[in-house]
SENU-106020 format. One record per residue: x, y, z of N, C-alpha, C in turn. Coordinates in steps of 0.2 Angstrom, whole numbers, padded with zeros to 4 digits, always signed. Atoms other than C-alpha are relative to their C-alpha. Last residue first. Layout:
N
XYZXYZXYZ/...
***
This chain:
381
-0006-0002+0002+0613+1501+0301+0006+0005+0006/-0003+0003+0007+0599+1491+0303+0006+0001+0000/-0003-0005+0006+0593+1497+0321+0005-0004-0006/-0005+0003+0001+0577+1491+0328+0007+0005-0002/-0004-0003+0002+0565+1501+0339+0007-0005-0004/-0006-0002-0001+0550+1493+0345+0005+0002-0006/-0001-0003-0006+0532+1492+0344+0009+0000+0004/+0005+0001-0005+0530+1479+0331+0004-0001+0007/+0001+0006+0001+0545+1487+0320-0003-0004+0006/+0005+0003-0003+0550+1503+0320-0003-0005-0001/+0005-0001+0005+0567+1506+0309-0003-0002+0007/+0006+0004-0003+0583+1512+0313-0007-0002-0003/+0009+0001+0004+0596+1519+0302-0003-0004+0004/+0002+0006-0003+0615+1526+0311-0008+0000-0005/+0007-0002+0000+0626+1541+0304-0003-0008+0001/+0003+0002+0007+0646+1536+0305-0008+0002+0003/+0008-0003+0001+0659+1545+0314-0005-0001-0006/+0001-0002-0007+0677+1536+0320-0009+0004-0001/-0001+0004-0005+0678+1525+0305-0002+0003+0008/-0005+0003+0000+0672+1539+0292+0000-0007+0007/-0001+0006+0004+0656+1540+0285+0007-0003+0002/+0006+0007+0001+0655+1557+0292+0002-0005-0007/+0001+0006+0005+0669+1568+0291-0002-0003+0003/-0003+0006-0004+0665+1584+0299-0001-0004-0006/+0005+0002+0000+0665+1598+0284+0005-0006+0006/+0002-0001-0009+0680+1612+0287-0009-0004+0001/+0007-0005+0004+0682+1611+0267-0003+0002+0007/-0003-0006+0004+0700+1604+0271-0005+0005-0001/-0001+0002+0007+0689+1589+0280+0004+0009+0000/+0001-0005+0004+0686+1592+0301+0004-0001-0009/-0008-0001+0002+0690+1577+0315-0007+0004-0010/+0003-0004+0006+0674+1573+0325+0006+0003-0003/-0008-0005+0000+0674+1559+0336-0001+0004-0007/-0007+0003+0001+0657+1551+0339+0004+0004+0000/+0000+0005+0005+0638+1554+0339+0009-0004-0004/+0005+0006-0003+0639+1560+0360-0001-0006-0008/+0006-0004+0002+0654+1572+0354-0004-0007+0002/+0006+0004-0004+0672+1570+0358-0007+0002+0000/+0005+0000-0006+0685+1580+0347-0004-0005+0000/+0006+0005-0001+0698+1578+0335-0004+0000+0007/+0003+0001-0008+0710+1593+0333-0005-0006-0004/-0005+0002-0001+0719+1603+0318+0000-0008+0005/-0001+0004+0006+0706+1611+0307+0005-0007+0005/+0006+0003+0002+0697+1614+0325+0001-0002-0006/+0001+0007-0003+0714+1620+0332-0008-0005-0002/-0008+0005+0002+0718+1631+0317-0003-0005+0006/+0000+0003+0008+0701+1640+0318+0004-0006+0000/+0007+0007-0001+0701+1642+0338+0000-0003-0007/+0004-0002+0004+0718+1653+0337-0007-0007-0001/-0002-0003+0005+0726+1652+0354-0004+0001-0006/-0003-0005+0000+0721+1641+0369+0003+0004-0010/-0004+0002+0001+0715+1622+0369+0004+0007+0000/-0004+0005-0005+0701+1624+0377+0007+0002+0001/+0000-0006-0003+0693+1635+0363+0004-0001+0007/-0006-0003+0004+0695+1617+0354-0001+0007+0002/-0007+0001-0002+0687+1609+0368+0005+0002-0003/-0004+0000-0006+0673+1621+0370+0006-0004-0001/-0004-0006-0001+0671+1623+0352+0001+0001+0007/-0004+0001+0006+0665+1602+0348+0005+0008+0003/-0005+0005-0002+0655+1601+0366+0008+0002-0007/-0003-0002-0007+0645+1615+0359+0007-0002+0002/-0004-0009+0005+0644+1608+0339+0003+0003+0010/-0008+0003+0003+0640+1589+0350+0004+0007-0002/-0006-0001-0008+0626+1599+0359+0004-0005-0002/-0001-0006-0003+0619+1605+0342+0004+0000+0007/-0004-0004+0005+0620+1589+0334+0003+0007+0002/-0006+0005-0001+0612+1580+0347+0004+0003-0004/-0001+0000-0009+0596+1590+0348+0007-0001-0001/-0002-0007-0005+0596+1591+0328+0002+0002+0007/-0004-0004+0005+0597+1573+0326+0002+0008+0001/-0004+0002+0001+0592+1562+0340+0004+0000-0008/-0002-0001+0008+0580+1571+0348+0007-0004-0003/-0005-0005+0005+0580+1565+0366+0001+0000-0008/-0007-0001+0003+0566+1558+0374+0003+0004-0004/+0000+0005+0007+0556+1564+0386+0003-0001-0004/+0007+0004+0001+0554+1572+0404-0002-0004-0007/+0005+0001+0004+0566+1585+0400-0006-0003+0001/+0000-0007+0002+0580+1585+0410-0007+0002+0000/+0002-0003-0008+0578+1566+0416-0001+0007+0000/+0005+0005+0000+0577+1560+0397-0004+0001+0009/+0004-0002+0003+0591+1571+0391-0007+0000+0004/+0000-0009-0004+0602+1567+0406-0006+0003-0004/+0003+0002-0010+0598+1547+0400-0001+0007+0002/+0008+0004+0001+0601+1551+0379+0000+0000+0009/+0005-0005+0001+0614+1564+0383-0005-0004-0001/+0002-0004-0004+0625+1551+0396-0004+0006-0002/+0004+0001-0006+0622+1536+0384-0001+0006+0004/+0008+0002+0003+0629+1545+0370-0005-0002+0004/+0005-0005+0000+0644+1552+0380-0007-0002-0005/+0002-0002-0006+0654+1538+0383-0008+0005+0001/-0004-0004-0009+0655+1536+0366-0003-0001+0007/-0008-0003+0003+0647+1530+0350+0006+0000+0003/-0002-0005-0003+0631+1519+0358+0009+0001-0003/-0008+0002+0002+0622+1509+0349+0004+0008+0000/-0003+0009+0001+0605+1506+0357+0006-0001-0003/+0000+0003-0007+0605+1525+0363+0001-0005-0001/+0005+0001-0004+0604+1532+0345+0004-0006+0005/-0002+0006-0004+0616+1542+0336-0008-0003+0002/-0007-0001+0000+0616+1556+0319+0004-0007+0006/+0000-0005-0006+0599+1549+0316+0009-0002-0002/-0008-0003+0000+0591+1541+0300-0001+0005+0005/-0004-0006+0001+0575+1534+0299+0006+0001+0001/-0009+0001-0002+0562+1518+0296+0002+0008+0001/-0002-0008-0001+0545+1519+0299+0007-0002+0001/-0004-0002+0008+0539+1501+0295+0003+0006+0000/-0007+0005+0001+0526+1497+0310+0000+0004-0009/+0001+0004+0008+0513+1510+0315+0007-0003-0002/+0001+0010+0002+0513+1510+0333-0001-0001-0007/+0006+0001+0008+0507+1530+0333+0002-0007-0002/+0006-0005-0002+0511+1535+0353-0003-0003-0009/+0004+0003-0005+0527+1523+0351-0006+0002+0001/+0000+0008+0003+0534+1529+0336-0003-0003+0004/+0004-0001+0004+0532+1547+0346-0003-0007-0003/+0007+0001-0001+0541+1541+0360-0007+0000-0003/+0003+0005-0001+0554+1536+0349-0007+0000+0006/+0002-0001-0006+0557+1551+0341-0003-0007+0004/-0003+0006-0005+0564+1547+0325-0001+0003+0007/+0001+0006+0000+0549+1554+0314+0006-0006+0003/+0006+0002-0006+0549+1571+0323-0001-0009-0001/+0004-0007-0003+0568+1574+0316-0006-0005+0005/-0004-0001-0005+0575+1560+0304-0007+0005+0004/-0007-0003-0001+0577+1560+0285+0000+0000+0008/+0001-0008-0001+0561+1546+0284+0008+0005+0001/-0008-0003-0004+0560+1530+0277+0001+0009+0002/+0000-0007+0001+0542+1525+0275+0009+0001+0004/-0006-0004-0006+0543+1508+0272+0001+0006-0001/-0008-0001+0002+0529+1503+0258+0001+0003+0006/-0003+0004-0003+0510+1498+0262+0007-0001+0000/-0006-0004+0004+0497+1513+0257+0006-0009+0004/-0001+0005+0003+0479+1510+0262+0007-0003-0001/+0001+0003+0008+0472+1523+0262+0003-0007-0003/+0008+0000+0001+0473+1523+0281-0003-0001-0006/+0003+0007-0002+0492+1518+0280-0008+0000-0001/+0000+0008+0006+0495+1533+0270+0000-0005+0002/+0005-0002+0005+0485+1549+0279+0001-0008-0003/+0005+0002-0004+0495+1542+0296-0006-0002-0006/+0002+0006-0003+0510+1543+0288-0006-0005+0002/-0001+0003+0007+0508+1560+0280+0002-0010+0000/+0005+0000+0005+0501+1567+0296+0000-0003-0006/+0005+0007-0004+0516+1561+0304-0005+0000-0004/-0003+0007+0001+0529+1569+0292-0006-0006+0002/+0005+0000+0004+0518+1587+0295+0002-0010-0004/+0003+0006-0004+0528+1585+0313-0007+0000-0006/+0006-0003-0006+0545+1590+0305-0008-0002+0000/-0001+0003-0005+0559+1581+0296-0004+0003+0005/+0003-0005-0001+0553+1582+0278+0002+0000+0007/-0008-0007+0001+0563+1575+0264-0006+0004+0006/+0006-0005-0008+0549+1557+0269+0006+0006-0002/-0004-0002-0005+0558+1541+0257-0003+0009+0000/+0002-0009+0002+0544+1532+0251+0006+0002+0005/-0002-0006-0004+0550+1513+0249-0003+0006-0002/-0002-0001-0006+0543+1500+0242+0002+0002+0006/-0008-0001+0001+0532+1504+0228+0001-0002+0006/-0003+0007-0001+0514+1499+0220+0007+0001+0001/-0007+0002+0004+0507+1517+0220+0005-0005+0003/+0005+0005+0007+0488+1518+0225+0007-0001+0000/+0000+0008-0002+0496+1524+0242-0003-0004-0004/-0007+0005+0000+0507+1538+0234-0005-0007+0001/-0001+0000+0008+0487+1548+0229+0007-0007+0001/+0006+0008+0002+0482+1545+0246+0003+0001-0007/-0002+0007-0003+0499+1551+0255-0007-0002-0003/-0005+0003+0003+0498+1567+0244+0001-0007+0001/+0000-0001+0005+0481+1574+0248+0005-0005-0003/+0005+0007+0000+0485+1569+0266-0001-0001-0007/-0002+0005-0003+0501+1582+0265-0004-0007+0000/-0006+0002+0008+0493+1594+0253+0005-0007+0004/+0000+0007+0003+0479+1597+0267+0004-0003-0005/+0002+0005-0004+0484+1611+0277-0001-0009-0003/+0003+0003+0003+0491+1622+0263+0000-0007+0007/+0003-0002+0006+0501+1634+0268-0006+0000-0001/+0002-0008-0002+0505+1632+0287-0006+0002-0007/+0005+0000-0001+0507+1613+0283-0005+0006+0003/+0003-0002-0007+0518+1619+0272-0005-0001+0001/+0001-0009-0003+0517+1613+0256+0001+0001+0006/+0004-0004-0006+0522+1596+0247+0000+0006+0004/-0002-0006-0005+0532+1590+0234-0006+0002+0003/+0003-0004-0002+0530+1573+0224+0001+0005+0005/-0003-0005-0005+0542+1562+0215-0004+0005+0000/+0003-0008-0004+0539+1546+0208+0002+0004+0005/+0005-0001+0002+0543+1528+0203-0003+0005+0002/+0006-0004-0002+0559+1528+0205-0004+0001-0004/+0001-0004+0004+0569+1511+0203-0004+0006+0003/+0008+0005+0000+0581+1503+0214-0004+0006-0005/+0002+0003+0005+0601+1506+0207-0008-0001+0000/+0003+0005+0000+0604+1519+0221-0001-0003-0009/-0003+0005-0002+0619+1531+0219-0005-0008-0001/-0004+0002+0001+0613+1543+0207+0004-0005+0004/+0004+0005+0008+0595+1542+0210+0008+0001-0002/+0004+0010+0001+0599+1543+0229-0001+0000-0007/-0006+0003-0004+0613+1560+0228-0005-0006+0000/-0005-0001+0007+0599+1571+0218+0007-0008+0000/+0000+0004+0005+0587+1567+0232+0006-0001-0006/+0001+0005-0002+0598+1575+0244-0003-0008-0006/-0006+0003-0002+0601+1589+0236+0001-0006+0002/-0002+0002+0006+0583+1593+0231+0008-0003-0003/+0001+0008+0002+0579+1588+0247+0002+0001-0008/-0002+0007-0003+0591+1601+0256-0003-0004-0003/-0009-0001+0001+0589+1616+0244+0000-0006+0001/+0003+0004+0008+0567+1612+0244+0007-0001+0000/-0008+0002-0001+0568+1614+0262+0002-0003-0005/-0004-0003-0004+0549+1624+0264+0011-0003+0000/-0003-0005+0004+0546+1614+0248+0003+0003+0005/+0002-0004-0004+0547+1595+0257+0001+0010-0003/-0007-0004-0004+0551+1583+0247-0008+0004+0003/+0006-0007+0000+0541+1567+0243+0006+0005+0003/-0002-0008-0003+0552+1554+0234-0008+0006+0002/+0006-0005+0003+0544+1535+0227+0006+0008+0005/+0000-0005-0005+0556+1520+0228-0005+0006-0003/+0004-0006+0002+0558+1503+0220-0001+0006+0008/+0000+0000+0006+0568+1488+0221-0002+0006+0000/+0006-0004+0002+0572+1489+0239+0002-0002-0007/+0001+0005+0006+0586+1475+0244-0006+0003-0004/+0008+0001+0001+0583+1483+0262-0001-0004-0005/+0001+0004-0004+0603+1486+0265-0007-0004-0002/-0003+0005+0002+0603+1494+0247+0000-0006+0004/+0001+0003+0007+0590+1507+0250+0005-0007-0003/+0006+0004-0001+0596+1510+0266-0005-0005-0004/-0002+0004-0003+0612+1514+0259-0007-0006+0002/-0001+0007+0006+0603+1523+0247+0001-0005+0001/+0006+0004-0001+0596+1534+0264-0001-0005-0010/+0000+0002-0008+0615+1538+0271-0010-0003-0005/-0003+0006+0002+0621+1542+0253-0004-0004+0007/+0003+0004+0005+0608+1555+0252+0004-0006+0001/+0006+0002-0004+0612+1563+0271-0006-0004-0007/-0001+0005-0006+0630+1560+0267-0008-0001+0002/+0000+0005+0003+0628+1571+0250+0000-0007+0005/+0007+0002+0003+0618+1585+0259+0002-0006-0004/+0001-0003+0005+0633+1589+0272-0005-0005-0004/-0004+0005+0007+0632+1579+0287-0002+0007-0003/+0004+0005+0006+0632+1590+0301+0001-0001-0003/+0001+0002-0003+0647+1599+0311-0006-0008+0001/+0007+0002-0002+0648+1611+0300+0003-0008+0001/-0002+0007-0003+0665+1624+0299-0009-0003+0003/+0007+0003-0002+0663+1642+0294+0002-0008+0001/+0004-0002-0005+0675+1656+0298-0004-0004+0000/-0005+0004-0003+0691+1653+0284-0005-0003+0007/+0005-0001-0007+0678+1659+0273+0005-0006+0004/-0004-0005-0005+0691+1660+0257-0003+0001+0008/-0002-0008+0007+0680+1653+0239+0004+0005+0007/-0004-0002+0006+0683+1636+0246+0004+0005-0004/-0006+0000-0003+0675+1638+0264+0008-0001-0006/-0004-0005-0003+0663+1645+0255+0007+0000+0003/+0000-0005+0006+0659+1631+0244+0002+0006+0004/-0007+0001+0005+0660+1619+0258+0002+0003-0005/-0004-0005-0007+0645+1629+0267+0006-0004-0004/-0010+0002+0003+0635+1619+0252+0005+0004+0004/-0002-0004+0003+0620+1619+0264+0006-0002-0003/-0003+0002+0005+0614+1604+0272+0002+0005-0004/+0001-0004+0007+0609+1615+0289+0006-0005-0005/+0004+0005+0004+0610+1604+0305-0002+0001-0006/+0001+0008-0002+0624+1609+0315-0005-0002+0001/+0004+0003+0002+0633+1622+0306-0002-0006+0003/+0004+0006+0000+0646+1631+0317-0006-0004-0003/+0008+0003+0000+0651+1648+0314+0000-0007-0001/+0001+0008+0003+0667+1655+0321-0006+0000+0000/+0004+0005-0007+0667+1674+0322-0002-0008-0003/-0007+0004-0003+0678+1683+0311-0001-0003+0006/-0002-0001-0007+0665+1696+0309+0005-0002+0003/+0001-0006-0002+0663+1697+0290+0004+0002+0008/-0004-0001+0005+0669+1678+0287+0001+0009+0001/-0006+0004-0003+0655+1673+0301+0008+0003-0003/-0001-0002-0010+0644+1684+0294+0005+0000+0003/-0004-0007+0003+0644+1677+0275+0003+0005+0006/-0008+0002+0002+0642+1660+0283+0002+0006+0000/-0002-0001-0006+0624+1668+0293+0010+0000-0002/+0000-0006-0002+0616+1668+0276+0007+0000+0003/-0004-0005+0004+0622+1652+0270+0001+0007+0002/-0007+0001+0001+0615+1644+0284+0006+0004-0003/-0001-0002-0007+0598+1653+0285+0010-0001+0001/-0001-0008+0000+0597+1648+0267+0000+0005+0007/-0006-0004+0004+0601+1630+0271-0003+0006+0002/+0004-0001+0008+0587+1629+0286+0007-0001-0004/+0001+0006+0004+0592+1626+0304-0002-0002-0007/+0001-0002+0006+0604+1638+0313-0006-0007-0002/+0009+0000-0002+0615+1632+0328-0001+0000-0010/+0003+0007+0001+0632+1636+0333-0006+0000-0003/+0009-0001+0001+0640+1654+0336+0001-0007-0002/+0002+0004+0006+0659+1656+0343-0008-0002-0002/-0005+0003+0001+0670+1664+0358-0003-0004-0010/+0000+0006+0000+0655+1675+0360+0006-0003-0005/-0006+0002-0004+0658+1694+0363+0000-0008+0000/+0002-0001-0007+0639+1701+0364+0011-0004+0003/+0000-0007-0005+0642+1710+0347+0001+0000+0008/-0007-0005+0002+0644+1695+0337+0002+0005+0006/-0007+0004-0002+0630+1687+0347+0003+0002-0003/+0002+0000-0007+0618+1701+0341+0004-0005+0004/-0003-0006+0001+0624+1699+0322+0002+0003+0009/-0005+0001-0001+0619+1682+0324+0004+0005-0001/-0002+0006-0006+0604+1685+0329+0006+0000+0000/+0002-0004-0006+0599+1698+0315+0001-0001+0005/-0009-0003+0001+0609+1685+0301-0004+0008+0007/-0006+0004-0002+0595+1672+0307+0007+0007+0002/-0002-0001-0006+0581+1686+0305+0006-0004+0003/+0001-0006-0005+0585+1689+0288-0002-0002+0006/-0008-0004+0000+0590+1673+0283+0001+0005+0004/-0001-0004+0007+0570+1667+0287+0010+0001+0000/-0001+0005+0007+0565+1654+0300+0002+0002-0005/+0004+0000+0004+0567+1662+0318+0000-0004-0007/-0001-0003+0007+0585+1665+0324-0009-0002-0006/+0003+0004+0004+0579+1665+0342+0002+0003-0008/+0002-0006+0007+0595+1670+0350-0006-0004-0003/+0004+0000+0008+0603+1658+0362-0003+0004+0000/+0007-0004+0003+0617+1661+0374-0003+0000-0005/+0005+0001+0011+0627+1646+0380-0004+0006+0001/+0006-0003+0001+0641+1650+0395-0004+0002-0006/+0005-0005+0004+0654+1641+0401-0006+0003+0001/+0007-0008-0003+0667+1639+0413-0003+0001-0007/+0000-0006+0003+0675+1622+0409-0006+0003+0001/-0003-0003-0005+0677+1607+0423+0003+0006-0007/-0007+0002+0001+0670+1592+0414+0006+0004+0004/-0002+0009-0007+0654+1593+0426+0007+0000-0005/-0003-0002-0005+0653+1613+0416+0003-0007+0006/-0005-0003+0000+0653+1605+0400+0002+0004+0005/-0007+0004+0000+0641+1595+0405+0003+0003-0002/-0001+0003-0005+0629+1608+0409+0004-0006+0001/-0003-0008-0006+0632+1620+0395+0001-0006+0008/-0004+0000-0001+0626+1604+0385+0009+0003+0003/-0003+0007-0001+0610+1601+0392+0010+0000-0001/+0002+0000-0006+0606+1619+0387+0003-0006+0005/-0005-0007-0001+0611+1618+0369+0001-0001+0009/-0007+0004+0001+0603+1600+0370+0004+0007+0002/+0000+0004-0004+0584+1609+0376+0010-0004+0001/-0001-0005-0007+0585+1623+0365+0005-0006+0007/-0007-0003+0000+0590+1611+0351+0001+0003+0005/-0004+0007-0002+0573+1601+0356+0010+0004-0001/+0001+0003-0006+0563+1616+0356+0007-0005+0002/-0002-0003-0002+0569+1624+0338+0001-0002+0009/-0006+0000+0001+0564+1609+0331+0004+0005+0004/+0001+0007-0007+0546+1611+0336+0008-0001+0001/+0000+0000-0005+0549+1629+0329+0000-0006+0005/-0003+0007-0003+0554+1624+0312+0002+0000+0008/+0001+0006+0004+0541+1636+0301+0001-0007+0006/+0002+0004+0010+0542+1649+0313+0001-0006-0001/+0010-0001+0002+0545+1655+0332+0003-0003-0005/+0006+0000-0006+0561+1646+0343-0008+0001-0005/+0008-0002+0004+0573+1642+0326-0006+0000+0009/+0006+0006+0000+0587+1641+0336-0006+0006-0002/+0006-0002+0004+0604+1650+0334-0003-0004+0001/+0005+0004+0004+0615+1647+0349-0005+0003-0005/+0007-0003+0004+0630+1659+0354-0002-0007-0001/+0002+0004+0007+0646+1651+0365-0007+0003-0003/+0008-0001+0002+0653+1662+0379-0001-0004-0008/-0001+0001+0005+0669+1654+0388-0008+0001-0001/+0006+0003+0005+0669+1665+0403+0000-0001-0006/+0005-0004+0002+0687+1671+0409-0004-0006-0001/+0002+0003+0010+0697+1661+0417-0004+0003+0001/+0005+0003+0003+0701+1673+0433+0000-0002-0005/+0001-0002+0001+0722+1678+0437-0008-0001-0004/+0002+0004+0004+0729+1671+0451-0005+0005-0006/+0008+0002+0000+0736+1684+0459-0002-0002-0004/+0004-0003+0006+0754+1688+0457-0007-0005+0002/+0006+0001+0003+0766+1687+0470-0004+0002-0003/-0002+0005+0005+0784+1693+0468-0007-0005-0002/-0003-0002+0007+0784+1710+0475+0000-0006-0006/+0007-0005+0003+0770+1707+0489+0006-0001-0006/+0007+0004+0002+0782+1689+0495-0005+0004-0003/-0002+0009+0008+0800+1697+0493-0008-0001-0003/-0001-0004+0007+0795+1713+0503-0001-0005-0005/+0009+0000+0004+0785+1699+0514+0003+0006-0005/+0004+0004+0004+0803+1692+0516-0006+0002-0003/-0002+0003+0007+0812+1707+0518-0001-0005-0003/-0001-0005+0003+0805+1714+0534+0001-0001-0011/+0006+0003+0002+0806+1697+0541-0003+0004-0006/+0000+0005+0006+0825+1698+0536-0007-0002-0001/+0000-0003+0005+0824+1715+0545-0001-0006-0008/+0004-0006+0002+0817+1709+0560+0001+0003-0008/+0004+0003+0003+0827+1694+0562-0005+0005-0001/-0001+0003+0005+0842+1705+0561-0005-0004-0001/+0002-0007+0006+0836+1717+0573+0001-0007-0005/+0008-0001+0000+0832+1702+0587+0001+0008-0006/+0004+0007+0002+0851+1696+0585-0007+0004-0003/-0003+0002+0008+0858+1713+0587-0003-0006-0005/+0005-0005+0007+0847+1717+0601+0003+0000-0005/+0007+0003+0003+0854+1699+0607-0004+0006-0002/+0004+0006+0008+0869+1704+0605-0004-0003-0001/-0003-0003+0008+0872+1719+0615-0003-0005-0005/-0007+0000+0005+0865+1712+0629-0001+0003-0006/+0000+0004+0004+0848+1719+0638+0008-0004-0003/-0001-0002+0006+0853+1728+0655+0001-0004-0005/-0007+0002+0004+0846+1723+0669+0002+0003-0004/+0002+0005+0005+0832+1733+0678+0007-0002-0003/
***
């Protein structure tokens, strides 16, 4: 046999050692991508009591909004909690998401469920989101709760939002029904229309749960319908609202029922009871669209579901998601990017007040007022 050369075993060592020393190079210097973790978002929702119907449709958005957050191309994941109706079980929920590791809690729907939970937040150092509780949550974030942030009107926007009404309409007169189970929110509410509106009020009645007292709702709406007025504005936004509708045209009753929202802006509903004059207040609705995103949760809603989409609570709750996934996004302290940040939401852009309230009213996020009118859907404002 030949004999190899000298230089070419010389050769063939030296690519040997330089191969030698490249995959050294390549295990010593490569790093393995390292998994995005799961961004865990908590929901409270009223599932059983008082404002379970309510509870539904939040499910429904929270749920809805895990899935468009994953088409933008963030890893989430919503867990909700039934927070029931009371404080006490809210803050039993949301103690439960504290513990599971969640980037931030949303949800809620009563004030004193709200307030509760704020105390929490502040305790745990876990962002809480209010997104549909009127509660003075600005008062905390005053007395040092660096932790709570609402994403709802606060209770003076949900009074200005139906003087406005009162003013577009030219109303002269108005009559108040509250609601006791949310006596905080209508007492607040109303407070904020007899100081802004000039029209007059001719009366102010409170109603029971229809748990309570079954009939205080029909009781009520025949009594208002002897009274010469023309506006009632409705502090109730669950399905005891219909029944008080139904009671007062039957008697006879002939004033615009302006309502806060909830069961009585549901347009499949307005359509199942055809009674003209139902006006409401929502955070968006489909015929006047905010964003891109207003149309895409009204239609996803509406194929999800099989019905339409709430267009307060629903919507509120998957804007709060939408809202802490981009500022959780952004990396580092989620507080400061949330005071700092303007976000995308199906009712518009959300940029946060010193008091960590969304500014509604502003240019970029305004509340809308529809009214039913033979067999359709207007919008006034």
């Amino acid at each position: 046999m030949d004999k190899v050369p000298s230089r070419l075993i010389v050769a063939f060592a030296v690519i040997v050692v330089l191969a030698v020393i490249a995959m050294a190079t390549y295990f010593v210097l490569y790093v393995p991508p390292t998994p995005t973790p799961v961004m865990r978002i908590g929901v409270l929702v009223p599932l059983t009591g008082e404002f379970s119907s309510a509870g539904v449709v939040m499910e429904n958005a929270a749920r809805l909004a895990e899935k468009h957050a994953r088409e933008m191309g963030y890893d989430v994941e919503v867990i909700i909690r039934d927070c029931g109706d009371k404080p006490e079980s809210a803050k039993v929920a949301f103690l439960a998401l504290a513990r599971e590791g969640v980037a931030a809690i949303v949800g809620t729907y009563s004030s004193p469920q709200a307030m509760a939970v704020a105390d929490l937040a502040n305790q745990t150092k876990v962002v809480f989101m209010a997104s549909v509780a009127a509660a003075d949550l600005e008062g905390k974030v005053r007395a040092g709760n660096r932790y709570v942030f609402r994403n709802a009107y606060n209770t003076s926007y949900w009074g200005f939002l139906a003087a406005e009404f009162l003013q577009a309409t030219n109303a002269k007169s108005y009559c108040l029904v509250g609601y006791e189970p949310l006596k905080t929110f209508n007492e607040g509410l109303f407070g904020v229309v007899k100081r802004l509106s000039t029209a007059e009020l001719k009366g102010e009645r409170w109603v029971k749960s229809p748990a309570v007292s079954p009939e205080d709702y029909k009781k009520a709406a025949r009594e208002l319908a002897k009274v010469d007025v023309e506006v009632i504005i409705l502090g109730d936004p669950g399905s005891g609202s219909v029944d008080f509708v139904k009671e007062y045209r039957l008697a006879g009753g002939k004033a615009t029922i302006y309502s806060v929202g909830g069961t009585l802006a549901l347009p499949d509903l307005l359509k199942e009871l055809n009674i003209s004059g139902i006006a409401f207040q929502a955070a968006a609705l489909e015929q006047k669209a905010k964003t891109d995103l207003t149309k895409k949760y009204f239609e996803d809603y509406r194929k999800e579901y099989g019905r339409e989409a709430n267009n307060y609570a629903g919507i509120l709750t998957y804007d709060a998601i939408l809202i802490i996934v981009q500022a959780a996004a952004k990396g580092g302290d989620l507080v400061l990017n949330l005071e700092r940040g303007t976000f995308k939401g199906a009712a518009g852009f959300y940029e946060f007040s010193e008091t960590h309230q969304a500014k509604w009213g502003s240019d970029k996020l305004r509340g809308t007022i529809g009214i039913f009118k033979d067999g359709k859907i207007e919008v006034i404002l």
